[in-house]
N, C-alpha and C positions, 0 to 999 in steps of 0.2 A: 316546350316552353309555354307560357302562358296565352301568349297572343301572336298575331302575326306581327304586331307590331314590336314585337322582340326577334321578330324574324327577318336577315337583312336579305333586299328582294333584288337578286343576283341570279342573270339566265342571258344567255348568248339570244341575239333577234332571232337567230334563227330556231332555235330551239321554238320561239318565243311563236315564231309564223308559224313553224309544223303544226301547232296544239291549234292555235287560232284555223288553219284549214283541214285540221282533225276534226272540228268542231263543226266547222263548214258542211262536212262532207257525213258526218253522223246526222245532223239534223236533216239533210236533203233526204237521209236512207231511214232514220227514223224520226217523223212529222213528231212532233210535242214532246220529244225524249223521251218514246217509249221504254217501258224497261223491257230487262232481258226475258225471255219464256222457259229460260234454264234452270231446272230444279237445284237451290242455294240453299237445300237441306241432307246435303250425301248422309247416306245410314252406311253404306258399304265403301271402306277406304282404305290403302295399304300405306303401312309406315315406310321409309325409309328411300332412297332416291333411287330402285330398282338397277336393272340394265338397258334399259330400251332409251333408245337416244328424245331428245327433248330439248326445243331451244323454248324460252321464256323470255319475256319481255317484261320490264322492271320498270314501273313509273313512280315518281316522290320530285321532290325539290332537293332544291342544291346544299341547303343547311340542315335536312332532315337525313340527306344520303349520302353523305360526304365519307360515313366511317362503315355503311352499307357496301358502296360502291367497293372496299377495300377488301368486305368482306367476302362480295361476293366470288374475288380470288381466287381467293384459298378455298372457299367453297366449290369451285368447279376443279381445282387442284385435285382436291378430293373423289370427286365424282366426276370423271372427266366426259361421261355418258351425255351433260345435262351443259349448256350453256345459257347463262341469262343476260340479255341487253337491256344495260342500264340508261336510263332515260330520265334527266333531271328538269323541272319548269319550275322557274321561280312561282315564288308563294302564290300570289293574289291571281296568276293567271292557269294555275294548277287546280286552284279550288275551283274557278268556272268552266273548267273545260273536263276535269276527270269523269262526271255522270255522263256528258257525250261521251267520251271514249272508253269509259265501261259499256255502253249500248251499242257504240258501233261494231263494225266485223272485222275490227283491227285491233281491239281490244288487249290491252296488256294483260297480263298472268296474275302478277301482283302490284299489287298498289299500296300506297302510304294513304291513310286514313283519317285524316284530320277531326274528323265529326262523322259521326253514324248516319245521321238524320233521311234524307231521298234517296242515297246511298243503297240504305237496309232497306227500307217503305219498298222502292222499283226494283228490287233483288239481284241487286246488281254485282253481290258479293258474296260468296259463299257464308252459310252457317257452319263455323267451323268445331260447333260441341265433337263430331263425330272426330275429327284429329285431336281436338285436348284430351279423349277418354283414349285413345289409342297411344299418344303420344306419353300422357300423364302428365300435361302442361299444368292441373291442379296441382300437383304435387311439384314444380317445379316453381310456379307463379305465388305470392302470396295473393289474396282475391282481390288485395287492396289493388293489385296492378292489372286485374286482366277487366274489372268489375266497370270502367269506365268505358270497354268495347262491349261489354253485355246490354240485351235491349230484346223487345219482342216485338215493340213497334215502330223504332227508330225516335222517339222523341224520351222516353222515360227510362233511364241507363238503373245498373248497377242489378239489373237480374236481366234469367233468358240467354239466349244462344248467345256464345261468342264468335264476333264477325271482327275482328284480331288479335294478332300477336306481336306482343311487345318486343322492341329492341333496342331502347334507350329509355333511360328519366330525367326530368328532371326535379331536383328540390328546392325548396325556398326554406332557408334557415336565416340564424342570425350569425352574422361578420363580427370580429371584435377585433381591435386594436390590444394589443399585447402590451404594447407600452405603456398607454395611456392605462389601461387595468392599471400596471404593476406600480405608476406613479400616484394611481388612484387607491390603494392598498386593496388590492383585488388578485388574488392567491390564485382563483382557479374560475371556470366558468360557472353561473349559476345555475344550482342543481332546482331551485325551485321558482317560482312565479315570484314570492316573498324576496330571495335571495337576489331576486332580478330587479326588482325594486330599491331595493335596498342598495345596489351599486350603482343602479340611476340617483339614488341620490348622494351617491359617496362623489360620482364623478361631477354632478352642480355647484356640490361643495368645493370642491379642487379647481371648480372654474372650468372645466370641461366640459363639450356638448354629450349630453348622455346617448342621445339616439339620432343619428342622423337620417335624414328624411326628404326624400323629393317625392309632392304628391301632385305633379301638374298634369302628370297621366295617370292619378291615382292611384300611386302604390302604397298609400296608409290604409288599403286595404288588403295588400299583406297583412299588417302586422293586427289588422281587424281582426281577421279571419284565424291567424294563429293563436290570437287569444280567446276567442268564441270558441272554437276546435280543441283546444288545447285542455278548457273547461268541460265542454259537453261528453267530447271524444269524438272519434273519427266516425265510428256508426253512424251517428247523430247528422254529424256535418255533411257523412257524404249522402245521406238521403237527403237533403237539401238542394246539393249542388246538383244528382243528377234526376232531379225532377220527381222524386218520388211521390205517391200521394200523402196528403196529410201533414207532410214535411212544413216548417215552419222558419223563419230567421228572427222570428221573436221568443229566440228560447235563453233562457236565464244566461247563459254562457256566451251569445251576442248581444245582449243588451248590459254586459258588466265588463264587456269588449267596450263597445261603443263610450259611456258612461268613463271606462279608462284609456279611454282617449282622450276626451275631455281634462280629465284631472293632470294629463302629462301635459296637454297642452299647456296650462294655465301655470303648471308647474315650473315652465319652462325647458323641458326636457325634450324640446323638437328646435331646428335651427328657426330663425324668424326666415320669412318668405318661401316656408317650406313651398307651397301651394304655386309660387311662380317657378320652381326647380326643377327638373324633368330627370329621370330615375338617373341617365350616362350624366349626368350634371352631380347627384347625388355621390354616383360610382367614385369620381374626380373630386369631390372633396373629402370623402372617406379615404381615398388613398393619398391624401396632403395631411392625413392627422388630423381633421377636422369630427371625430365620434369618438365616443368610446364601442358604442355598436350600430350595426345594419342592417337590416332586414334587408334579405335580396337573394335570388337565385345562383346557381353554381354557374349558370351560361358566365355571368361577371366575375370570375372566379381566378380567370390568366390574369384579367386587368388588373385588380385589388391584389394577388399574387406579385406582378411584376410593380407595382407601386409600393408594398410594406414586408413583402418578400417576408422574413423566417418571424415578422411583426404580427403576421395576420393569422386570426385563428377563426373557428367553425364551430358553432356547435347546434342542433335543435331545439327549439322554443321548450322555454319551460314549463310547460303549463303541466296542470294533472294528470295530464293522460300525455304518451309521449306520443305527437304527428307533424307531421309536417304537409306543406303544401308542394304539390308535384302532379303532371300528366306522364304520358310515354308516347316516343313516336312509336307508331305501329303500325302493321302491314297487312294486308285481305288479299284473300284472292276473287278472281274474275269469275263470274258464273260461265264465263264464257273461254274460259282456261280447256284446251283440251288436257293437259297435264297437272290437274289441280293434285296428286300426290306426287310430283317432284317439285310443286309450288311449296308445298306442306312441309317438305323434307328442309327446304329452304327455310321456312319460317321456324323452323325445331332447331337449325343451325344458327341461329340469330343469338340465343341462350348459348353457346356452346361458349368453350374457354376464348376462344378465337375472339368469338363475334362478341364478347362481352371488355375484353383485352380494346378492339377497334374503336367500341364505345365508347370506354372511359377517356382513350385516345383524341377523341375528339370534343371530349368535356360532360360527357351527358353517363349519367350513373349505369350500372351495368341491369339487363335485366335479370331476372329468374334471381337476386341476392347474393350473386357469385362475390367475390374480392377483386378487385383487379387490382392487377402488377403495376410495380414502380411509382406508386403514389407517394408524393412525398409533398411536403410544407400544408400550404392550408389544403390541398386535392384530400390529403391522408387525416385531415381533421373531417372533412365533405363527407369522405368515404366512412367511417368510423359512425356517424351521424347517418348517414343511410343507412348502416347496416341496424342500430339501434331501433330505428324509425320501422323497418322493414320486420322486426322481430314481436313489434308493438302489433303489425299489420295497422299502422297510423299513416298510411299516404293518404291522403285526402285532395281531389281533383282541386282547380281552380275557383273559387266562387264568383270568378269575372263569367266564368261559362258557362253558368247555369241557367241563361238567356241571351237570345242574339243581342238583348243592350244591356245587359245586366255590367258590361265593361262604363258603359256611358253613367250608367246609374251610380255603380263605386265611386266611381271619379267625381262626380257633380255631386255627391251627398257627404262622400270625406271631405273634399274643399270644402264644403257649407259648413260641417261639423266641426272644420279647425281654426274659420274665420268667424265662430261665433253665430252663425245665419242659420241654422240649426241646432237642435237639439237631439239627443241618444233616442227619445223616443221617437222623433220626424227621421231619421236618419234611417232606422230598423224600420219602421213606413214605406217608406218610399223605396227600401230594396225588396220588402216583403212584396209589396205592389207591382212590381216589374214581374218578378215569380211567377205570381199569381195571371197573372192574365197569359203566362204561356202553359202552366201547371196547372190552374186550378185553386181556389181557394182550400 
């Protein structure tokens, strides 16, 4: 998901103490959080989880490893040679403590990856080009999915070694109200940007809210980003988001994003007091029949589900080029792994019918483009939309994480932009200027 703060921060104290005097006891053994001195560029590696027995220790958080955990089952089922202890720490105290216990000599095997950044820099994670060519995770991966773990230096994504592998996504599409459509004379979803217009204004005329909207935490930059993307294409955007040089957010397809924002605004096409609503406030009037559509991720997907049930529909933004907005959790191994090819065999298993079936299971899109089983209501409109999105190679990361404040920046410049305190061209400024000062002009 996009942020932590989509992430609910759920972990037993005890859990909670171990990481905290893991930490303890890393720092006292290595002074400044040395990194590891372990070569994190294998050339020579064997596929497949051999016979030589291997225990492995598994660390993530509780919302990232929920359909992990299940899998890693069936995965020892499988290979009874190998067992992995699953180890979960809620979000915020996962992130400060994993680069101690990557460094110390207690070190898990694999780990859940949230960000490259000191990570990769103190090589604390294998470079795992030498398993994707062995494995043929290119050929399994579209690039759009694996291109947000590639990096040479840890700050500039999207080329360079990959230091993980994916095992869930998610998407941000748009939600639509069935009923309200079919009262609105609205046949089927709209196939273009034009056509999408065009039912925001069929549904003002009916008296209906055409686009429901909570931007208190800044989610009108979803539907920012989906039309800037949408326009330029996915290329475009995601050298933006993951720091490329030269990259820009003043490019024609953000600044006619921005600018139709504006015109919806004034239009009326957004609730009044969007700006005081917070996205699960958003969720909750969407599912009273307050939109005709919604911009929002599939994580909201049971809710709006068990709210408009066989009412609710799914489809990918219209724009020119078919993308959507989406990360993936995903998983590294330890430099300090004695078993980094039954780690490997592990992360190959992630992809498998299993681990993709576990995925969908717990909400989060399958990786490597697989179908997963028994989708049905709006999940079977979700999934139909991934697979489109996936064929485009249109995933395109977050634009909230393209800077440690670039989440503060969305928020404080879409509020200013929908309360008139801004303007499309201050708006593209000041997110361009956040950028820059960790990228580079």
């Amino acid at each position: 998901m996009k942020s932590s703060k989509h992430r609910p921060a759920s972990a037993s104290a005890a859990i909670a103490a171990s990481v905290a005097a893991l930490a303890l006891a890393t720092a006292a053994c290595s002074p400044g959080g040395s990194s590891s001195s372990a070569d994190n560029h294998p050339t020579s590696v064997s596929t497949g989880a051999g016979t030589e027995k291997a225990a492995l220790k598994l660390a993530t958080t509780p919302e990232s490893g929920a359909f992990v955990k299940k899998i890693i089952t069936s995965f020892e089922a499988a290979h009874p040679n190998i067992t992995i202890d699953y180890q979960d720490t809620n979000y915020d105290d996962y992130d400060k403590s994993i680069n101690l216990a990557l460094a110390s000599d207690q070190s898990p095997d694999i780990v859940l990856l949230n960000a490259v950044g000191n990570t990769v820099k103190d090589k604390l994670v294998l470079d795992l080009s030498a398993y994707e060519k062995a494995y043929n995770w290119s050929g399994v991966y579209p690039s759009s999915e694996t291109a947000q773990w590639e990096t040479s230096d840890g700050t500039t994504l999207g080329s360079g070694p990959l230091y993980a592998a994916p095992a869930g996504f998610s998407i941000v599409g748009v939600y639509y109200n069935k009923t309200l459509a079919a009262k609105d004379g609205i046949t089927a979803p709209p196939a273009t940007l034009a056509d999408f217009e065009a039912d925001l204004a069929k549904a003002k005329a009916a008296g209906d809210l055409p686009i429901q909207l909570g931007n208190k935490q800044g989610h009108a930059s979803f539907l920012l980003q989906l039309l800037g993307q949408g326009a330029d294409g996915a290329d475009s955007a995601a050298k933006w988001v993951f720091g490329q040089s030269g990259a820009s957010f003043a490019t024609a397809g953000d600044q006619a994003a921005a600018a139709k924002l504006v015109a919806w605004q004034k239009a009326g096409y957004f609730p009044a007091g969007a700006n005081g609503t917070d996205l699960q406030g958003a969720v909750d009037a969407f599912g009273k029949g307050q939109g005709l559509f919604f911009v929002d991720g599939n994580w909201d997907a049971s809710k709006i589900d068990t709210a408009l049930g066989a009412n609710a529909g799914f489809f990918s933004f219209p724009g020119q080029h078919t993308t959507a907005i989406g990360t993936s959790v995903a998983y590294a191994i330890s430099t300090k792994s004695k078993h980094p090819d039954a780690a490997a065999a592990f992360l190959d298993y992630l992809h498998s019918a299993e681990g993709e079936n576990q995925a969908f299971a717990q909400g989060f899109m399958p990786a490597g483009g697989g179908t997963p089983q028994g989708a049905t209501g709006v999940m079977a409109d979700i999934v139909e939309a991934w697979g489109k999105v996936n064929t485009a190679n249109g995933l395109v990361g977050f634009n909230n994480n393209a800077t440690a404040t670039m989440n503060d920046t969305l928020t404080s410049s879409t509020q200013e932009l929908l309360a008139g305190k801004t303007d499309p061209s201050g708006l593209v400024s000041a997110i361009q200027g956040d950028w820059s000062k960790v990228h580079g002009s």
